[in-house]
TIMI-612428 format. One record per residue (C-alpha): residue in one letter; y negated, x, z negated. Coordinates in steps of 0.1 Angstrom, whole numbers, plus 5000, padded with zeros to 4 digits. Layout:
TIMI-612428
AYXZ/...
This chain:
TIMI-612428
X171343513325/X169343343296/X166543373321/X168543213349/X169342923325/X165942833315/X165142803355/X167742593355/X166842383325/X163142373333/X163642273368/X166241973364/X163841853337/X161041843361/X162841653380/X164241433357/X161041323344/X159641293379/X162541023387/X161940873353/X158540823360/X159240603390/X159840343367/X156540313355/X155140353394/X155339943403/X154139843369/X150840043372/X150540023407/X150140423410/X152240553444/X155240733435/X154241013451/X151241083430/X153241073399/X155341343411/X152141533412/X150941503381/X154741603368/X153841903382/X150441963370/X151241903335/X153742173335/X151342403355/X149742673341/X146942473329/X149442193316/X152042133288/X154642373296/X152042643307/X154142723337/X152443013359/X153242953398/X151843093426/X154243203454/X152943023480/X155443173504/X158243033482/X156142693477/X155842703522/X158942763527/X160542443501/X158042233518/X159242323550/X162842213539/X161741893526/X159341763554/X162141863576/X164541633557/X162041353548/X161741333589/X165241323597/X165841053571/X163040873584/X163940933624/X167340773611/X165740463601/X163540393632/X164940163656/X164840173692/X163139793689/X159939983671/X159640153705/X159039843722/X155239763707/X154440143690/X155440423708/X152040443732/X149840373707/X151540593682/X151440903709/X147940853716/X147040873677/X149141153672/X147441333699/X144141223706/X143641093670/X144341373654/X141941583678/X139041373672/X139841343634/X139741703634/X136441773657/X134541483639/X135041603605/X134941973615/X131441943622/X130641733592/X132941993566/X130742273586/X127642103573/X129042053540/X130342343533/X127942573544/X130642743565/X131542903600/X132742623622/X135942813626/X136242763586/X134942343590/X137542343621/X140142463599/X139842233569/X139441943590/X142742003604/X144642073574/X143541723564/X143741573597/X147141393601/X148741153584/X151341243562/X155141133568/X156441143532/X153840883521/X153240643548/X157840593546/X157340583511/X154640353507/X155240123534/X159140113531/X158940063492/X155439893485/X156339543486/X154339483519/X155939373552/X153739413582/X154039253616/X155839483637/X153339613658/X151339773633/X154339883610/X155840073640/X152540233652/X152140353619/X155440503609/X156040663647/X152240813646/X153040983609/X156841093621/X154841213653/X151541363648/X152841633626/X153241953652/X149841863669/X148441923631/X150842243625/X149242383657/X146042323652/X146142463619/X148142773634/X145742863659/X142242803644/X143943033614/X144543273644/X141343163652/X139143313616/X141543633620/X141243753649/X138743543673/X138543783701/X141943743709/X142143383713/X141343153742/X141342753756/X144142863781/X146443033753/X146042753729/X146642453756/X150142703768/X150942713728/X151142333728/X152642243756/X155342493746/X155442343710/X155741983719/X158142063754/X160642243730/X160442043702/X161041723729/X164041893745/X165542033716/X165441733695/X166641463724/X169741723735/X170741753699/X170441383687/X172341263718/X175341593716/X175341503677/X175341073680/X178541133704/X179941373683/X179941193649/X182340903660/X185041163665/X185041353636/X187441253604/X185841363571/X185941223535/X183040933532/X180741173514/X180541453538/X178741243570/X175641313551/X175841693545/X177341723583/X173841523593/X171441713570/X173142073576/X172541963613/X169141883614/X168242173593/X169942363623/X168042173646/X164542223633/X165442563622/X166542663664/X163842483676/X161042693653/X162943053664/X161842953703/X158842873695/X159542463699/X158442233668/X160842173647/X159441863630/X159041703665/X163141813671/X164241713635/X162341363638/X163841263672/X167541403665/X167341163633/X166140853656/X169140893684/X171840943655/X169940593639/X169740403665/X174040493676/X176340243652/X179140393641/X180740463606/X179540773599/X175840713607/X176040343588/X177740513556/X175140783553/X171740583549/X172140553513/X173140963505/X170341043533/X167940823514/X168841013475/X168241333499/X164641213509/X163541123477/X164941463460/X162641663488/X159941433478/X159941473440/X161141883447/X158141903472/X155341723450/X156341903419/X156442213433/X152942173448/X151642043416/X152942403400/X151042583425/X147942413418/X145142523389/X143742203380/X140542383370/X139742493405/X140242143421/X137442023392/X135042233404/X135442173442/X135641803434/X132541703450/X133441803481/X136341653477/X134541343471/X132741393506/X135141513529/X137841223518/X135240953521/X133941063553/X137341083568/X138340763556/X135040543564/X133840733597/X136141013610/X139840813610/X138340463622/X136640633652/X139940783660/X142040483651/X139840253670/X139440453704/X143540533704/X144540143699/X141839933713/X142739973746/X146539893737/X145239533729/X145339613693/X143039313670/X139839443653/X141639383615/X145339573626/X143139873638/X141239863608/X144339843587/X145940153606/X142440333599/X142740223557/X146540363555/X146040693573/X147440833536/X147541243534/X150241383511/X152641683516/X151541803547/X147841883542/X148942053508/X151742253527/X149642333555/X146542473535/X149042743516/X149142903554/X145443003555/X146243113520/X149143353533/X147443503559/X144643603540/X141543383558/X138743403541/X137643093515/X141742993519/X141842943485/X138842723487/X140342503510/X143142463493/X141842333466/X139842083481/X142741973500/X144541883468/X141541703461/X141741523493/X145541383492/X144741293453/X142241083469/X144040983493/X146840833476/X145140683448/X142540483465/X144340453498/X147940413484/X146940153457/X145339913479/X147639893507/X148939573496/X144939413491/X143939543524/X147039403541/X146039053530/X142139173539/X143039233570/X145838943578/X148739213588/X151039103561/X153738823570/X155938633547/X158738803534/X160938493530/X162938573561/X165438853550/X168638893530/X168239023493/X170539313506/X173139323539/X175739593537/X178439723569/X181839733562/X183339923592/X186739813595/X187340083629/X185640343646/X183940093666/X183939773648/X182039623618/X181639333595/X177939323578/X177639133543/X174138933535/X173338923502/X171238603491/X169538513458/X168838153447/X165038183438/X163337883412/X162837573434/X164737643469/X166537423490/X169937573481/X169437523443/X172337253435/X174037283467/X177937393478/X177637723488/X179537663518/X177637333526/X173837493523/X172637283559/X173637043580/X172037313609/X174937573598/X178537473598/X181237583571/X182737733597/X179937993604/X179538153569/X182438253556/X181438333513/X182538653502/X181138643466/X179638423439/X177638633412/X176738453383/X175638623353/X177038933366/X180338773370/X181838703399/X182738303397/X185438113415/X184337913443/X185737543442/X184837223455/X182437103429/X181037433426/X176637423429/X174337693436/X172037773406/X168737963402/X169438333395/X172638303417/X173538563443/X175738473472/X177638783493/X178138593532/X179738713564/X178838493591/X179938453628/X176538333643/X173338503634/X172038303606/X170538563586/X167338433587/X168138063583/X170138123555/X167438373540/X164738083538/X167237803525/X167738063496/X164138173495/X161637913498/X160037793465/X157337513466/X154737793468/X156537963493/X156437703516/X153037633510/X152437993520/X154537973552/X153137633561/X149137793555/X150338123576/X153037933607/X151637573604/X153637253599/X154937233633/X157437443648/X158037423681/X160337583711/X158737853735/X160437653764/X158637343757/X155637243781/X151837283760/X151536913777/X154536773756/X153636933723/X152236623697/X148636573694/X147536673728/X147136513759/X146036693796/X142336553789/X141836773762/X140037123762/X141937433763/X140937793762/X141738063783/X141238443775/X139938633808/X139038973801/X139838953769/X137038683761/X138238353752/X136238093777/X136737713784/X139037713809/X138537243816/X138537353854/X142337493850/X143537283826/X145637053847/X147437383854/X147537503822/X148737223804/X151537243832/X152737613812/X155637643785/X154537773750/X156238113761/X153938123791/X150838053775/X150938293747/X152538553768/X149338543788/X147038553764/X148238843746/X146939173754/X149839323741/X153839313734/X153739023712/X155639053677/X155838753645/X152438653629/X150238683664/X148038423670/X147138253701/X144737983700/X144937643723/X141437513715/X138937503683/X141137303667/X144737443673/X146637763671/X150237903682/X151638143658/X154838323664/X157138323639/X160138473653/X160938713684/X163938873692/X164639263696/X163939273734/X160739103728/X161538723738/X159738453720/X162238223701/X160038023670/X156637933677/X154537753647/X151737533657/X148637543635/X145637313625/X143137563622/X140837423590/X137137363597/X134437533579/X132737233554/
């Protein structure tokens, strides 16, 4: 029993310290993640506590658990809209991209290493997808907001690319053991079995589980539990018959998302507590299992393998899997920079190490030298790189916080939450009477926080900085509002440099807009080369805004693209509704070089 207890008090203080440590992640800029590793190192065997940990089967088998749950939390958060301007580029790099990741550094770790190529194959695929755990984490809770076209592609490629890497993995370890038995034909079967039962098994459960949760009565708290217990079940069925079970966990969690109801609104929070507890659990655990020491001594290859996958093998991939989507040069380079490995190459190297391949522990270890890598130079820059590589738009356009108040089965009310920041518009106003463009009859105010207090609301009552006003509103305002709360002198200075000082409608005529006339020059893209296009002009001068940009984008277009008129002029889209119609367009002075 006294045994028992110390488990008990060793493991909750793990924990405890890994959570703790959180705090400490935004002020040094370290990714969560990675502190969660070190938790674990320090009480390893080589560390504080002196812990000695090495059941990898027990190690496999909680990082099963967790990536399962960190995937269904994830597939409840994606939204159908994310489909729209991701979903084919994020197949082709969880397919494609990941093979040539794998083949492109295999024969470079072969030549490394000094190793068989079924041993270079294998360590190239253990580190060659990107890892789910870290790219939510990172780019949900980093302080970054992407347009949606790269935040999509990245999310859907790391919730997707997962059983290509398992299989890979699995068979080239079959692969070292026995090679005689293996063949193309076999492997190619394998994966169309994997992925064909994962894709089944996760679409029939999602939609038998999103119409069952509306009728079932529980106590608030147990939606959660029902929806985790479930998706266990579902990945758990789908391994037994040979389907993936990450694939069926991930797509069960994105058609419960994506259906409204109470129970799947109420969860998000308890689902999100779950996620982070198989995060901290997972990390921790893994950082037991390691012996520093051994990582140390394999660092240089380390070194090698992480930079070559980062600067040659994953922009290759990247590149050929977007380009011909219509992806820009800078958002394929900024999906190559956040290709971040965590969990999953860690988790998938203990499987060599299980069946006994020869050098497993090798690899290992230089795997955990890989995803260290990985998140600290990767994961700390995400934030630098996004402004490298203009992805990052304004953030001035959402609600501090909305929250759903189901009031039926089938009906909701949604609060916005909005906080009076130094130098907006609303500082000093009524909070009722914020802009002559929304009527008092629109917003209805819930709550006044001042101070922590809530206040009462009369009719000399003014907005002050530090405020936070709780609104339900009958028009969707959200966004309005959101700015009018937001914008600080330097904010708008920021959204005039990034939209321009001009916004205009997608319906009106290029002709009409101000500072142009039909004699100037225009361009026109053909072939995806912008060309003077003065023989057409008359024509095109003739299109809306909507028309022109529409056919100058090689892609579905989403907020912060850019479509130039001339030199001298740009349209930037600012806002787009969720089936992809343009609704704010900025116009632009592009600045001249001195």
């Amino acid at each position: 029993m006294q045994t028992l207890n110390i488990l008990y008090l060793v493991g909750s203080l793990l924990i405890f310290t890994s959570i703790m440590a959180s705090t400490l992640s935004a002020r040094l800029g370290v990714p969560l993640l990675l502190l969660f590793l070190a938790v674990g190192m320090l009480a390893g065997e080589e560390g504080i506590l002196g812990i000695h940990f090495s059941q990898y089967a027990l190690a496999n088998f909680v990082g099963q658990a967790a990536l399962a749950c960190i995937l269904l939390d994830g597939g409840l958060r994606t939204s159908f809209k994310s489909f729209r301007v991701g979903l084919k580029p994020a197949i082709t790099l969880a397919t494609w991209g990941v093979i040539a990741t794998v083949f492109i550094l295999g024969i470079f770790v072969t030549w490394l290493l000094d190793v068989d190529w079924r041993v270079g194959l294998l360590m190239a695929a253990i580190v060659g997808s990107t890892d789910a755990a870290a790219v939510f984490s990172l780019l949900r809770n980093g302080g970054v907001k992407l347009n949606d076209r790269v935040q999509a592609t990245l999310e859907l490629e790391s919730g997707a690319n997962d059983p290509l890497a398992i299989l890979l993995v699995t068979g080239l370890i079959a692969l070292n053991v026995d090679p005689k038995g293996q063949t193309i034909l076999g492997f190619l079967g394998l994966l169309a079995q994997q992925l064909g039962f994962g894709l089944i098994m996760g679409i029939l459960a999602g939609y038998v589980l999103s119409r069952m949760l509306p009728k079932v009565r529980l106590a608030d708290g147990m939606y959660a539990i029902l929806i985790m217990s479930a998706g266990l079940a579902v990945f758990a069925a789908t391994n037994m018959i040979g389907g993936s079970g990450f694939l069926a966990v991930y797509l069960t969690g994105v058609l419960i998302g994506n259906r409204k109801v109470r129970a799947t609104e109420h969860v998000l929070r308890v689902m999100d507590s779950f996620a982070w507890l198989s995060q901290a659990v997972l990390f921790v655990v893994l950082g037991l299992l390691v012996t520093p020491s051994n990582v140390i001594k394999l660092w240089p290859y380390s070194v090698a393998i992480a930079a070559f996958m980062i600067f040659v093998a994953r922009p290759i991939a990247v590149f050929t899997s977007v380009k011909p989507f219509g992806f820009k040069d800078r958002e394929a380079a900024f999906i190559s920079w956040v290709g971040l490995r965590g969990a999953v190459p860690i988790t998938l190297a203990i499987l060599p190490v299980m069946a006994m391949v020869d050098d497993a522990f090798m690899l290992f270890d230089i795997a955990f030298g890989v995803v260290v890598l990985s998140l600290v130079l990767q994961g700390t820059t995400i934030s630098f790189m996004a402004d490298l590589f203009k992805v990052r738009i304004p953030m001035n356009q959402d609600p501090k916080e909305q929250r759903e108040i189901w009031v039926s089965d089938k009906a909701s009310i949604t609060l916005y939450e909005f906080e009076v920041k130094a130098g907006a518009f609303a500082t000093g106003r009524h909070p009722k009477v914020i802009s002559r463009r929304i009527s008092s009859e629109d917003i209805d105010v819930f709550a006044l926080v001042r101070n922590q207090r809530i206040m009462v609301i009369d009719a000399n009552t003014q907005l002050k900085f530090g405020d936070s006003v709780w609104y339900a509103m009958r028009g969707n305002y959200a966004r309005d509002i959101a700015q009018i709360f937001n914008d600080t002198n330097f904010d708008l200075r920021a959204i005039e440099d990034f939209y321009g000082d001009w916004m205009v409608s997608p319906s009106v005529k290029l002709v009409d807009l101000p500072f142009f006339s039909e004699d100037m020059p225009v361009n026109l893209v053909v072939d995806g080369v912008t060309k003077s296009a003065d023989a057409d002009s008359e024509n095109i001068w003739q299109q809306t805004v909507a028309e022109y940009i529409n056919a100058n984008l090689e892609s579905a277009p989403v907020a912060g693209d850019t479509v130039a008129i001339n030199d001298e002029w740009l349209l930037v889209i600012k806002d787009i509704d969720g089936k992809g119609v343009l609704r704010t367009i900025g116009l632009k002075q592009q600045k001249k070089a001195s």
